[in-house]
PDB file of N, CA, C and O in Angstrom:
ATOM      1  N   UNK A   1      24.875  11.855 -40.014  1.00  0.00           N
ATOM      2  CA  UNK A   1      24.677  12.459 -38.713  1.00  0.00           C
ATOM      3  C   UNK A   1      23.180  12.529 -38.423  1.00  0.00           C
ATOM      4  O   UNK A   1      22.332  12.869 -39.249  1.00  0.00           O
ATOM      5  N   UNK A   2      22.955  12.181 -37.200  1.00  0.00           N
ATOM      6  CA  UNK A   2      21.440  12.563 -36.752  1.00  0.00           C
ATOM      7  C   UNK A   2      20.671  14.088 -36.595  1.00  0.00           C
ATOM      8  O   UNK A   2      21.107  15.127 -36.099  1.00  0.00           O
ATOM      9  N   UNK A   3      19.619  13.849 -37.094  1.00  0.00           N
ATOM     10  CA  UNK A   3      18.840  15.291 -37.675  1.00  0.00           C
ATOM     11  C   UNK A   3      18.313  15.560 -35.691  1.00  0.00           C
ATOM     12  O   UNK A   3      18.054  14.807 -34.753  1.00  0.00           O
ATOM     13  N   UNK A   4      18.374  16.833 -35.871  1.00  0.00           N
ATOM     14  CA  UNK A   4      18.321  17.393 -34.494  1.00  0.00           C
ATOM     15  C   UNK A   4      16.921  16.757 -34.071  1.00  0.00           C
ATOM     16  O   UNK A   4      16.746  16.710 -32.853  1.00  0.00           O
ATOM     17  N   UNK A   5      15.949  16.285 -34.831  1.00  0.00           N
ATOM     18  CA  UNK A   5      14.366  16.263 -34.446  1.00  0.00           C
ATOM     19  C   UNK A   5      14.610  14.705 -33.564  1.00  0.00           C
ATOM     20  O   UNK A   5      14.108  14.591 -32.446  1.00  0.00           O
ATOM     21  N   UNK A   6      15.501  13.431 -34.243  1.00  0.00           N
ATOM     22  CA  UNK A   6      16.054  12.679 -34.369  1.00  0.00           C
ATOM     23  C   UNK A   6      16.386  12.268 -32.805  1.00  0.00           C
ATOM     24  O   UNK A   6      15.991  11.294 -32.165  1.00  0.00           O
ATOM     25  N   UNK A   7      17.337  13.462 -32.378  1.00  0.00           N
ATOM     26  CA  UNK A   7      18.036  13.279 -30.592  1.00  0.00           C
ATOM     27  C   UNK A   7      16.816  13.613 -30.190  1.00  0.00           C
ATOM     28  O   UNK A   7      16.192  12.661 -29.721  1.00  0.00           O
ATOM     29  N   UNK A   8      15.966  15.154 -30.218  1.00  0.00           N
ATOM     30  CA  UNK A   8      15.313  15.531 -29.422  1.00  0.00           C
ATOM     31  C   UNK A   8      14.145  14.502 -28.987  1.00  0.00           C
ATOM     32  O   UNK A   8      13.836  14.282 -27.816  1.00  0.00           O
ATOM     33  N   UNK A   9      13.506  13.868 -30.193  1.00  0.00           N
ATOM     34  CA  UNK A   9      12.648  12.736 -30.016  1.00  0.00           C
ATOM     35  C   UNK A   9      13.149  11.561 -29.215  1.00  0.00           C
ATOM     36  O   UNK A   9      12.246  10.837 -28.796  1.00  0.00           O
ATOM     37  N   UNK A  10      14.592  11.142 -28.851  1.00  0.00           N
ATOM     38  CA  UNK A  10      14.788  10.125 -28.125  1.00  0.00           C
ATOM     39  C   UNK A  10      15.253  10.884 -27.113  1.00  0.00           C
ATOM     40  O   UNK A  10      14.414  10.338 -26.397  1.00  0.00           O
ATOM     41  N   UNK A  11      15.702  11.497 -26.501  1.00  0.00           N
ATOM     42  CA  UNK A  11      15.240  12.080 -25.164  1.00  0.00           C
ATOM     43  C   UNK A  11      14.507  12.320 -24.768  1.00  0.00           C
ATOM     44  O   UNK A  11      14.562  12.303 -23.538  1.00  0.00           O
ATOM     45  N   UNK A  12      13.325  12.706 -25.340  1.00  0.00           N
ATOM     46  CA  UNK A  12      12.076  12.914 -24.461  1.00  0.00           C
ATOM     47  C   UNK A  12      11.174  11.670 -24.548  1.00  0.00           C
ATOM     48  O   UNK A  12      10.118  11.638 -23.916  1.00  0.00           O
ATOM     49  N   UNK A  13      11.583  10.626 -25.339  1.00  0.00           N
ATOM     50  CA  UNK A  13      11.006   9.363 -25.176  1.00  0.00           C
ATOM     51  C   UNK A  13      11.824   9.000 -23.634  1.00  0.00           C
ATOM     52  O   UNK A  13      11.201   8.679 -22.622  1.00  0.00           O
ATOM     53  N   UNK A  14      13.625   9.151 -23.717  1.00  0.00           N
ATOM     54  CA  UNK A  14      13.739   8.154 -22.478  1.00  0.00           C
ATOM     55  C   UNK A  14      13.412   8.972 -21.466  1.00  0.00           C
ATOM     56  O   UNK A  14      13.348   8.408 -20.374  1.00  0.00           O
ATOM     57  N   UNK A  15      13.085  10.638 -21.488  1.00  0.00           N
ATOM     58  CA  UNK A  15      12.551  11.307 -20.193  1.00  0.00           C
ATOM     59  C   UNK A  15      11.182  10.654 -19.544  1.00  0.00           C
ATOM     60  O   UNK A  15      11.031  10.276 -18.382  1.00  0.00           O
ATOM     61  N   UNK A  16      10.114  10.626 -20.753  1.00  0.00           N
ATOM     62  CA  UNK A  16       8.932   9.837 -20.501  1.00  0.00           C
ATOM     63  C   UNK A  16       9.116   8.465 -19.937  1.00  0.00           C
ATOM     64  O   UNK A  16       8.061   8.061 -19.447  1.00  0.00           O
ATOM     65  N   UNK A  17      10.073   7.640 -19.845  1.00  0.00           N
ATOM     66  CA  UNK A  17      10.287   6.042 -19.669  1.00  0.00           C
ATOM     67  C   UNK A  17      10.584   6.267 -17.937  1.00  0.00           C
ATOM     68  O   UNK A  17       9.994   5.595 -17.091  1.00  0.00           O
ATOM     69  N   UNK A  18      11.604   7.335 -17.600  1.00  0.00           N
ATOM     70  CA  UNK A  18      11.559   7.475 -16.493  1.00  0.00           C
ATOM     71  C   UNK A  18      10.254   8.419 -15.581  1.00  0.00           C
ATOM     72  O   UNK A  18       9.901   8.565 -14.411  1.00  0.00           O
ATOM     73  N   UNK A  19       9.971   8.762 -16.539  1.00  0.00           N
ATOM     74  CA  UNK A  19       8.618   9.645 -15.305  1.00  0.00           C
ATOM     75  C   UNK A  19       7.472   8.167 -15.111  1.00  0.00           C
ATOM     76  O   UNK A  19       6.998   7.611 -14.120  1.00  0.00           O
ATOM     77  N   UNK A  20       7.379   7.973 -16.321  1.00  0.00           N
ATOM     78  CA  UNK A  20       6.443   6.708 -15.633  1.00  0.00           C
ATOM     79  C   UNK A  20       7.203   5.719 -14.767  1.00  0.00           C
ATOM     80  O   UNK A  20       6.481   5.042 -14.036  1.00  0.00           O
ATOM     81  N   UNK A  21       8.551   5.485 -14.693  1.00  0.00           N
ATOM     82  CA  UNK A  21       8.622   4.866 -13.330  1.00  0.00           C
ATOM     83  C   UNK A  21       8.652   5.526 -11.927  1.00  0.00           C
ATOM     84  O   UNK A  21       8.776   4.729 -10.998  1.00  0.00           O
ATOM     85  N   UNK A  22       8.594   6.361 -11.725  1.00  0.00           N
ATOM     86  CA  UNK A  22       8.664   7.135 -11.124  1.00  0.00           C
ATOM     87  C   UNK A  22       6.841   7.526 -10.723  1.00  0.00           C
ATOM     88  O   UNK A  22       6.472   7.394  -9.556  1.00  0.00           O
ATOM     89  N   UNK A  23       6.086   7.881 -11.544  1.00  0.00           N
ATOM     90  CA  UNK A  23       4.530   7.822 -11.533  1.00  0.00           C
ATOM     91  C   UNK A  23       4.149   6.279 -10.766  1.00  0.00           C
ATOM     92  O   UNK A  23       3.393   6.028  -9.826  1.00  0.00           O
ATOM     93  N   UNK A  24       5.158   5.253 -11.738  1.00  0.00           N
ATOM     94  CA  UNK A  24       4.854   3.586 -10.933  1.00  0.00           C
ATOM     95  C   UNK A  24       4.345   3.830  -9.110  1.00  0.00           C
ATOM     96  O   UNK A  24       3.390   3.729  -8.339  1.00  0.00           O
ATOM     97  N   UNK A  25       5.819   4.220  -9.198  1.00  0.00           N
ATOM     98  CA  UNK A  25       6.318   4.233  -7.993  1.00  0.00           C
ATOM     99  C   UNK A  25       5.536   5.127  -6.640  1.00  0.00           C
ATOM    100  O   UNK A  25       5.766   4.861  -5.460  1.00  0.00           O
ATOM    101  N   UNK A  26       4.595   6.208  -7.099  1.00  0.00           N
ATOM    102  CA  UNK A  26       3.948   6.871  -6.498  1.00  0.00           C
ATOM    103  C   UNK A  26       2.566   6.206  -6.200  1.00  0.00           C
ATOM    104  O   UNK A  26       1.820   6.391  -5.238  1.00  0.00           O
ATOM    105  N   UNK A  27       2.492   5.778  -6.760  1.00  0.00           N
ATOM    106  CA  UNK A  27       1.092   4.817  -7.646  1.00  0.00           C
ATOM    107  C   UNK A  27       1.087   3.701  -6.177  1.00  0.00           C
ATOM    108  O   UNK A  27       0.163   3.460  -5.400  1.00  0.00           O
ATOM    109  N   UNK A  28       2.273   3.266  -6.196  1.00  0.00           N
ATOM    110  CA  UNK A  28       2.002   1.912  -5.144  1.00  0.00           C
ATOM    111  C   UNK A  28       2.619   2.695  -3.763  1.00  0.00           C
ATOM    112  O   UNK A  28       3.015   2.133  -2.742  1.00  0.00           O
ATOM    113  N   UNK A  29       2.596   3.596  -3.930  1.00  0.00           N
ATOM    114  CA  UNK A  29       2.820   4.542  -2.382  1.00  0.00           C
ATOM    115  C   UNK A  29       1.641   4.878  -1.767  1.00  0.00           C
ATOM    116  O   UNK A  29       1.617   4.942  -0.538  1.00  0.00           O
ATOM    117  N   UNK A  30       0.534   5.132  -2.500  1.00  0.00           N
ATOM    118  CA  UNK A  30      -0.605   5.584  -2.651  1.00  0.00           C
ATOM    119  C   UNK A  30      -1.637   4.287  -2.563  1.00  0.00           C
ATOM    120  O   UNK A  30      -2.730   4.517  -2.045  1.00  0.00           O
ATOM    121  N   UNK A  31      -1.389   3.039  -2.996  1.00  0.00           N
ATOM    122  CA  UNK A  31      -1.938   2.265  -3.002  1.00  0.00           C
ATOM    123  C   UNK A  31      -1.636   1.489  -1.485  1.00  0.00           C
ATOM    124  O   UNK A  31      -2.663   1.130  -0.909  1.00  0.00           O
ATOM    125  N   UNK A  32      -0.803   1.301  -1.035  1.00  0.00           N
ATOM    126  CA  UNK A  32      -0.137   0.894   0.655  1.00  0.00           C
ATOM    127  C   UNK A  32      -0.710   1.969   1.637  1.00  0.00           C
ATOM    128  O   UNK A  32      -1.590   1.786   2.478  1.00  0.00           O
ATOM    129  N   UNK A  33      -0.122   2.976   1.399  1.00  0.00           N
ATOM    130  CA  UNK A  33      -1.257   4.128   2.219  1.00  0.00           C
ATOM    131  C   UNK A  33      -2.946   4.030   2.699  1.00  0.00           C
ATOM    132  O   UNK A  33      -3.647   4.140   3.705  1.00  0.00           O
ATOM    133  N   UNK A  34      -3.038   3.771   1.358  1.00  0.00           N
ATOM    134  CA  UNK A  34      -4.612   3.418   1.213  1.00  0.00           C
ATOM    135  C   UNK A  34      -5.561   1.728   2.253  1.00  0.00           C
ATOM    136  O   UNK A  34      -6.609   1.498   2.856  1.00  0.00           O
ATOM    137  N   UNK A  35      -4.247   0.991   1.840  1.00  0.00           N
ATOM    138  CA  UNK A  35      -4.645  -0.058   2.187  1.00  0.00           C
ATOM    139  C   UNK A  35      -4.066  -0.568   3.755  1.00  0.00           C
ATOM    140  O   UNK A  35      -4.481  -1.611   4.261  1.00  0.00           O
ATOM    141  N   UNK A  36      -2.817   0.527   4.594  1.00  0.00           N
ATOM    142  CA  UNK A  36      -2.698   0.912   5.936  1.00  0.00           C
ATOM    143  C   UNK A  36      -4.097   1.292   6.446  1.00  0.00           C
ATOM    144  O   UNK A  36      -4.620   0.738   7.413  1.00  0.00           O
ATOM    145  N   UNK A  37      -4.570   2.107   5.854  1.00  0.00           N
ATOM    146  CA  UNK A  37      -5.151   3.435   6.369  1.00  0.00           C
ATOM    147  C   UNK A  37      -6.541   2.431   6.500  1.00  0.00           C
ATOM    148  O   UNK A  37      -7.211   2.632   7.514  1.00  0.00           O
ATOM    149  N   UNK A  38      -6.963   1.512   5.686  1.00  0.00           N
ATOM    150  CA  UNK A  38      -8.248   0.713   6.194  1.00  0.00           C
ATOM    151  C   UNK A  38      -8.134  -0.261   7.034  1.00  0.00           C
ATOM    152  O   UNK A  38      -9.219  -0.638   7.478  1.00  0.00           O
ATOM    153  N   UNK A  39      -7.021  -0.934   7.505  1.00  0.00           N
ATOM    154  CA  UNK A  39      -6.781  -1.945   8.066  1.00  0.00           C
ATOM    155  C   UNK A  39      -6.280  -1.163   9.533  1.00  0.00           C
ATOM    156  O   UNK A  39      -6.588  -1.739  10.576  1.00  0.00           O
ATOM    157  N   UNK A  40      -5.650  -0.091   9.609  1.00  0.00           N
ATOM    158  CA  UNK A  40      -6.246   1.033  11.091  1.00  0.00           C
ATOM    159  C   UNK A  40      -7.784   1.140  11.411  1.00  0.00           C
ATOM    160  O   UNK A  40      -8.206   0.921  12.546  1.00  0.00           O
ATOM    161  N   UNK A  41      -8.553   1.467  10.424  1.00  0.00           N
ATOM    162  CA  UNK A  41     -10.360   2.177  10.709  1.00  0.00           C
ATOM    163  C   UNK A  41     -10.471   0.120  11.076  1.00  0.00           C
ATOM    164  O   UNK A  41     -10.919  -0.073  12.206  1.00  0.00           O
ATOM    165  N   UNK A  42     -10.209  -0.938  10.463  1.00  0.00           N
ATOM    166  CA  UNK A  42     -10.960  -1.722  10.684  1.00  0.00           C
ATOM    167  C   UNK A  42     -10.403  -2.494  11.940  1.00  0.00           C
ATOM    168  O   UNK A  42     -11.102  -3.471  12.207  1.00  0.00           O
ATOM    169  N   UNK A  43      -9.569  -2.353  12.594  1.00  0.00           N
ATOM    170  CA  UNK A  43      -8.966  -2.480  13.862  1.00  0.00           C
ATOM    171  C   UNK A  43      -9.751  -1.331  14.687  1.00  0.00           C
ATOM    172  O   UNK A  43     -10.641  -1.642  15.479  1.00  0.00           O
ATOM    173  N   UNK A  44      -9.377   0.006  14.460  1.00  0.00           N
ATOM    174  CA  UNK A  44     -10.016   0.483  15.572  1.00  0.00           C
ATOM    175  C   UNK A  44     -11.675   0.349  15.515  1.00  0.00           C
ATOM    176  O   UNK A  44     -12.185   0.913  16.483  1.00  0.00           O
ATOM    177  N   UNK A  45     -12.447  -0.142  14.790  1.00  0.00           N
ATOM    178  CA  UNK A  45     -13.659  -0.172  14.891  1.00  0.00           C
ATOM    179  C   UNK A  45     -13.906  -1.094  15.736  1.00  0.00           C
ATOM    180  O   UNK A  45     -14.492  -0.947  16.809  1.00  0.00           O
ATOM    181  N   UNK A  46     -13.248  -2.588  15.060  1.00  0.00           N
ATOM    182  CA  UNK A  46     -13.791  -3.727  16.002  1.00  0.00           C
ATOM    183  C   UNK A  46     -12.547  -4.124  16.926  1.00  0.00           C
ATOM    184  O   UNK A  46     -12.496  -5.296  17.300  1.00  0.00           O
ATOM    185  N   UNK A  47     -11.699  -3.376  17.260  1.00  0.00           N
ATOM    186  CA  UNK A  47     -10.561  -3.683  18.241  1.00  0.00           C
ATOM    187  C   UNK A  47     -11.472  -4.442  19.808  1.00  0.00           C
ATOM    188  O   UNK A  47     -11.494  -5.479  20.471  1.00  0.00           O
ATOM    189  N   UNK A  48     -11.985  -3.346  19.758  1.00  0.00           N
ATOM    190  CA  UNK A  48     -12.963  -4.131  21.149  1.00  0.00           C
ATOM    191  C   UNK A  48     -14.038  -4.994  21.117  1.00  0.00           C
ATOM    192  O   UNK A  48     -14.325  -5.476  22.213  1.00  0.00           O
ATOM    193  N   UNK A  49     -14.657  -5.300  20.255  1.00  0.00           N
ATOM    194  CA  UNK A  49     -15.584  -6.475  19.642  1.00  0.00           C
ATOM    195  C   UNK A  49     -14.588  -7.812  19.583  1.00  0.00           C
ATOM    196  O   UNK A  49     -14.918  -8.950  19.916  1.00  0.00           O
ATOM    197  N   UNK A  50     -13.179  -7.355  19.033  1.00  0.00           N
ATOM    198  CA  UNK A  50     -12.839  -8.940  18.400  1.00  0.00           C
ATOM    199  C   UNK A  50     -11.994  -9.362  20.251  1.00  0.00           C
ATOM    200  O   UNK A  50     -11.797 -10.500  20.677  1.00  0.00           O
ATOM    201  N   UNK A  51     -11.746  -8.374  20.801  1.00  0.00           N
ATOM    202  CA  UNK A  51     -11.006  -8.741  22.478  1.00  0.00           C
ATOM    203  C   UNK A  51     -12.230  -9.062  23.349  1.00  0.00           C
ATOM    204  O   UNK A  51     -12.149  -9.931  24.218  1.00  0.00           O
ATOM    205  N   UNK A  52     -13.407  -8.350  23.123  1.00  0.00           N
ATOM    206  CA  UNK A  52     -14.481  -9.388  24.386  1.00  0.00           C
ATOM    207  C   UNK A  52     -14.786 -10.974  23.688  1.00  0.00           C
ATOM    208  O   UNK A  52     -15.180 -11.979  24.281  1.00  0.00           O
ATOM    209  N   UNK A  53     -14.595 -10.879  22.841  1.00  0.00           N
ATOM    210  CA  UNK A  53     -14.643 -12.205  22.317  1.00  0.00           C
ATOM    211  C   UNK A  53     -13.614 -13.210  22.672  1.00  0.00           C
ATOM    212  O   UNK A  53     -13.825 -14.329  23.140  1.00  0.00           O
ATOM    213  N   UNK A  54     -12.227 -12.546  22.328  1.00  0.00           N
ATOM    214  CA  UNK A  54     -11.153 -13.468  22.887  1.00  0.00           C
ATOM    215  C   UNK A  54     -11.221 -13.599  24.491  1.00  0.00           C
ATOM    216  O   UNK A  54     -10.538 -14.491  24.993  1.00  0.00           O
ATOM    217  N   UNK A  55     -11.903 -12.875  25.232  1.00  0.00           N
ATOM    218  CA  UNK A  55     -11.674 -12.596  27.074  1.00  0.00           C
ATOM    219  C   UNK A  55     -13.051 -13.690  26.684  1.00  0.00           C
ATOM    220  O   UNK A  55     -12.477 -14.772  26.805  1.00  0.00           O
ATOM    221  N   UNK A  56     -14.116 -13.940  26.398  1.00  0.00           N
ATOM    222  CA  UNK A  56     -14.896 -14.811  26.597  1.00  0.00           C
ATOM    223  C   UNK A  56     -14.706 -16.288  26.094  1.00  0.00           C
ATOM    224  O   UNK A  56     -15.198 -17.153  26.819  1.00  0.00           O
ATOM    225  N   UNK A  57     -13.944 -16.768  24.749  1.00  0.00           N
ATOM    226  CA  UNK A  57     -13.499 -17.918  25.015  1.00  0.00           C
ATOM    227  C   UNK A  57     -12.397 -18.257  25.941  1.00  0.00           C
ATOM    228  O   UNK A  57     -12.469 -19.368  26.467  1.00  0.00           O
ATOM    229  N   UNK A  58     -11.173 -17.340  26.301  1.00  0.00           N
ATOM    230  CA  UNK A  58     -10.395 -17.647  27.151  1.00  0.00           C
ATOM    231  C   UNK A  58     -11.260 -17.887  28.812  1.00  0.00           C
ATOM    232  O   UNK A  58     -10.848 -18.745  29.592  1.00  0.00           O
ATOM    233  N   UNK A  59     -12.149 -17.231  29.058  1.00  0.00           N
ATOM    234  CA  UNK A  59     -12.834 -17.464  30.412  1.00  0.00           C
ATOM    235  C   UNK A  59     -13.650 -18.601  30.207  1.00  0.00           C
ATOM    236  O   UNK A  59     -14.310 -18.948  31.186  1.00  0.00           O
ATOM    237  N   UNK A  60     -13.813 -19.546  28.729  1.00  0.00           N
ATOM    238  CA  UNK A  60     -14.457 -20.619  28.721  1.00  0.00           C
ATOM    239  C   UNK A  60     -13.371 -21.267  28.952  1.00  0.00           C
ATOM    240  O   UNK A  60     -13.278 -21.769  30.072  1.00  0.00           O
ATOM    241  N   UNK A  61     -12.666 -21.383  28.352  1.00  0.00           N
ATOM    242  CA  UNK A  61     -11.636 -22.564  28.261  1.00  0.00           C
ATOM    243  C   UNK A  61     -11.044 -23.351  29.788  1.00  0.00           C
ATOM    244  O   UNK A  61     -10.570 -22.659  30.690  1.00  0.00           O
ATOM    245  N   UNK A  62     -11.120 -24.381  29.864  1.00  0.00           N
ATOM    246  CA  UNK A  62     -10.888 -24.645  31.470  1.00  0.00           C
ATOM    247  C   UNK A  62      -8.930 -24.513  31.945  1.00  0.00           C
ATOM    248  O   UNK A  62      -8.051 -24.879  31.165  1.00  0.00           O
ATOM    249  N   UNK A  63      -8.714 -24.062  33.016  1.00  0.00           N
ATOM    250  CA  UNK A  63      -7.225 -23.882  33.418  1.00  0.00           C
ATOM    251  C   UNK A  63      -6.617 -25.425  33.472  1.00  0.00           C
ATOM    252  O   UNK A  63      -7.116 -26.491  33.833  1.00  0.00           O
ATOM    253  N   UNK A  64      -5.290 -25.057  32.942  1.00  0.00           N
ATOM    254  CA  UNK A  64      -4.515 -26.093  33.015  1.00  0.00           C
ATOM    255  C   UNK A  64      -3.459 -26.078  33.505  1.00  0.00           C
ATOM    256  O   UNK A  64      -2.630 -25.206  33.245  1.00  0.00           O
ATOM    257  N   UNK A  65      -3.167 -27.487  34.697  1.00  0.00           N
ATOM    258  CA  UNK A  65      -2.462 -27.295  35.630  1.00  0.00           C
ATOM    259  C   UNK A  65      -2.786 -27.371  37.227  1.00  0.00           C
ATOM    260  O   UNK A  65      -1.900 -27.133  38.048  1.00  0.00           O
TER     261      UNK A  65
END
């Protein structure tokens, strides 16, 4: 029969197996957040820099038709 130290040690090994997926999992929640959250600041910074640009080659470009 298994010595009580025996179970207790493999349960709290497979408790630990699931907290780190679970830690994984926060980890790349945190990492998407992060990497939303700069690709908003770098839109709203140059949102209007990168559109007078597009309104100035489109007013180059000659009409067709």
């Amino acid at each position: 029969m298994y010595a009580l130290s025996t179970i207790l040690a493999y349960f709290a090994t497979a408790q630990n197996r699931r907290d780190e997926k679970g830690a994984t999992a926060v980890e790349y929640g945190l990492l998407v957040a992060l990497i939303a959250a700069v690709i908003v600041t770098i839109v709203v910074t140059l949102g209007g820099q990168i559109n007078a640009a597009f309104t100035k080659i489109s007013g180059n470009l000659p009409a067709l038709g």
